[in-house]
N, C-alpha and C positions, 0 to 999 in steps of 0.2 A: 977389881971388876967381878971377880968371881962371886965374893961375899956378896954383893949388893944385889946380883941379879938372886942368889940364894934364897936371900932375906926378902926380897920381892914375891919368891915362886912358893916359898914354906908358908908367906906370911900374908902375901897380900891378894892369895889366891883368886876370892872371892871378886875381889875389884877387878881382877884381869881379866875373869869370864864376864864380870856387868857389863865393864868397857866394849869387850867384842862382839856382844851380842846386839848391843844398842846398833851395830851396821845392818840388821837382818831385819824383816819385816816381824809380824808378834810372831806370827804361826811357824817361823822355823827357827826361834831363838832357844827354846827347848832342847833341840837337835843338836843348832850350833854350838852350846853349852856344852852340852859330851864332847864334843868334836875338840874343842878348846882346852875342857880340863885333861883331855887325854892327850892332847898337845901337850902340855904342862911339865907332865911324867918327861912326857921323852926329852922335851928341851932341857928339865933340869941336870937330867944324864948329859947333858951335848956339854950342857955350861962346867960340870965338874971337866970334861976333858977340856978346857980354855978355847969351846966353839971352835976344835979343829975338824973343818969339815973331813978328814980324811979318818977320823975313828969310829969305830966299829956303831958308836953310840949315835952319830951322825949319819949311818947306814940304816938303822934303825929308825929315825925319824924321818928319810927319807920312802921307806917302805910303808910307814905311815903311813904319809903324807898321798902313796900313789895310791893309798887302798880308799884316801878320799877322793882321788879322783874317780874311782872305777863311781864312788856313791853319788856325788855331783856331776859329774860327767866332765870332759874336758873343757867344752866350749865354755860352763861357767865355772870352770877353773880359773882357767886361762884369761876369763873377758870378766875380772871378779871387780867393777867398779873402777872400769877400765887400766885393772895393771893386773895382777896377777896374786891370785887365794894366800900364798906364802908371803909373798911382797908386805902382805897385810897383819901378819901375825904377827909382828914384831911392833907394833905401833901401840897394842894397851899396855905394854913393856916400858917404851917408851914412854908414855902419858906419865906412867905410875915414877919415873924415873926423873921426871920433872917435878912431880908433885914433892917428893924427897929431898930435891935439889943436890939429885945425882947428874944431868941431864950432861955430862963431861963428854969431850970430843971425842976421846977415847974408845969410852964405851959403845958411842953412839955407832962411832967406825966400826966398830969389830962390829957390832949387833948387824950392820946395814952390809958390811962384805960375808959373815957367815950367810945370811937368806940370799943374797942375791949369789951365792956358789950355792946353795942348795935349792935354788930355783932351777938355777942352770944346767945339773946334775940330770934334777927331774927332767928338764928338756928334753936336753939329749939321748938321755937314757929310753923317753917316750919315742924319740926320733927312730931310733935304732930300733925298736919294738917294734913301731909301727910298719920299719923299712923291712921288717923279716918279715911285719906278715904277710906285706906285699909283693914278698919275694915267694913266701912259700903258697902263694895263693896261685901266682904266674906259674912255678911250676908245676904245680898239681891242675893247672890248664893244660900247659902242654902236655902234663900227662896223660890229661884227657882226651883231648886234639889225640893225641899219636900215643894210643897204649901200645904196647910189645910183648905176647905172652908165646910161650911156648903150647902151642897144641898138639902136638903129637909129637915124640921122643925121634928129635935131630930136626922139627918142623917147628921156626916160628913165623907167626902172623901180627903184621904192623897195620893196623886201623889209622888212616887219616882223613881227618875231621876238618872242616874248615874251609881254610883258604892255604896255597901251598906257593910259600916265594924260595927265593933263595936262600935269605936267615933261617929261615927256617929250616928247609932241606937240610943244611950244615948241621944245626941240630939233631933232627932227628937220620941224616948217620952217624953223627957221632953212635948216638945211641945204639944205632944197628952195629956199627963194629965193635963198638964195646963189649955187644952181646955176644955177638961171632967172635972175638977173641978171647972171650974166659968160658965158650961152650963150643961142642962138636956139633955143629948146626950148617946140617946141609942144604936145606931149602925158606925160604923166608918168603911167604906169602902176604903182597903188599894191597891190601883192600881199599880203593879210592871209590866206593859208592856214596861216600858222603864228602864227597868233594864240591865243595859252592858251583866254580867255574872252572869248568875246563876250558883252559887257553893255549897257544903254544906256547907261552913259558912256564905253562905247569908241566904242560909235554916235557919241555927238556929237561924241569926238576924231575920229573921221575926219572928220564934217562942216565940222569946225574944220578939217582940213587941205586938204580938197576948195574952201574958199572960199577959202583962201589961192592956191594953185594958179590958182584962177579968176581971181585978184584980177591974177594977175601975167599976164596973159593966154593962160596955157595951158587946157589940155582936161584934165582929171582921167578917170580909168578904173580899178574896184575887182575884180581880181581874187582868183581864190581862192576863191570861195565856194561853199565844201563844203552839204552834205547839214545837216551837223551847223550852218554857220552860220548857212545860210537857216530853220533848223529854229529855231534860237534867236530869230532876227531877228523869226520870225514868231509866233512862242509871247509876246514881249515887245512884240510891235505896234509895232517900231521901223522907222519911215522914214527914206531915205535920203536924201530929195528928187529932186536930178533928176540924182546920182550915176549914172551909167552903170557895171553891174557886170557879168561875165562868171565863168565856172566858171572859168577859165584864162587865161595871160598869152596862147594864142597864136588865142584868140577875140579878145580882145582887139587884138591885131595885126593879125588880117586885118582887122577893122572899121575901123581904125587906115588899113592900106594902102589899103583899097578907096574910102576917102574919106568914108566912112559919118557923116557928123557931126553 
């Protein structure tokens, strides 16, 4: 097998780029041609290892193979004549391997289980890409939703954005203990002016995080409270308990600095 695909790749170059380009309209068979004879290189390396997808040379043409997706894009990767860009490359191989009256079952197998494992390869590997960037996208949302910085030496301040349920809340204490347990942090100023709706279930999430806060032996303080939020708070007969809240963070502060506790 080895030999023949060799004698194919050293010899029959030419016919392998005409074959694949005849799929392409005029205006991108130019392209496809690079694209093909620089396929060529790397298969030839795949075929000396006997097309074990697991060697280094099959890593290699796999890397290729994703730097053409970045150039084509996925959708006409993936939807390349309805199967798939790699699925395809093996077929002027094939033609040229009939034409020689190599066209043996053998071969044929090995040629059709190496692409169809390094189609799959691609897949997943895309899968798992895609799933991290989705992952690192969400959490640099909640990073955003609920930053945490330290403003003044033993004072931080939590920004919450959004909408505030229960999943959430969990979240961000985790965060806040995390913070409170690897730093000497006596006060944690919790800013909800950008809160959508204030409800009584966001009431209790905060309560829920103000006793966390307590529990770790810091001081909780609830800035932000607009016109609209005390207006709600008091329209819904919602208590705070013994939340200490302020219009603003830098009320907040001075009570904060002045020793006010």
């Amino acid at each position: 097998m080895k030999e023949i695909l060799k004698e194919i790749i050293e010899k029959e170059a030419d016919d392998l780029i005409r074959y694949w380009v005849e799929e392409f309209p005029e205006e991108e068979r130019d392209e496809e041609a690079r694209y093909y004879e620089d396929f060529l290189s790397f298969f030839e390396e795949c075929v000396e290892k006997d097309l074990d997808i697991h060697a280094p040379e099959s890593e290699a043409l796999k890397t290729f193979l994703e730097k053409i997706i970045e150039i084509l894009g996925e959708d006409r990767f993936f939807n390349f004549k309805n199967s798939v860009y790699t699925c395809y490359l093996k077929f002027p191989i094939m033609k040229k391997l009939e034409e020689k009256n190599a066209f043996e079952y053998g071969i044929i197998k090995k040629l059709t289980v190496f692409f169809e494992a390094l189609t799959s390869r691609i897949i997943i590997d895309l899968l798992k890409k895609n799933e991290q960037v989705t992952m690192s996208a969400m959490n640099e949302l909640e990073e955003r939703e609920a930053p945490i910085a330290e403003i003044w030496d033993g004072v931080l301040m939590l920004s919450i954005v959004g909408t505030l349920d229960s999943n959430r809340v969990l979240k961000i204490i985790d965060k806040i203990l995390e913070k409170l347990d690897k730093r000497e942090i006596e006060h944690v100023v919790v800013d909800i002016g950008a809160i959508h709706d204030m409800n009584s279930e966001v009431a209790r999430q905060i309560i829920k995080l103000n006793n966390a806060i307590h529990f770790m032996g810091s001081n909780a303080y609830l800035t932000g409270i607009t016109p609209a939020i005390a207006k709600s708070l008091t329209h819904l007969d919602i208590k705070l308990g013994d939340i200490k809240t302020f219009s603003t963070t830098k009320k907040a502060m001075e009570h904060i600095l002045h020793g006010e506790i």
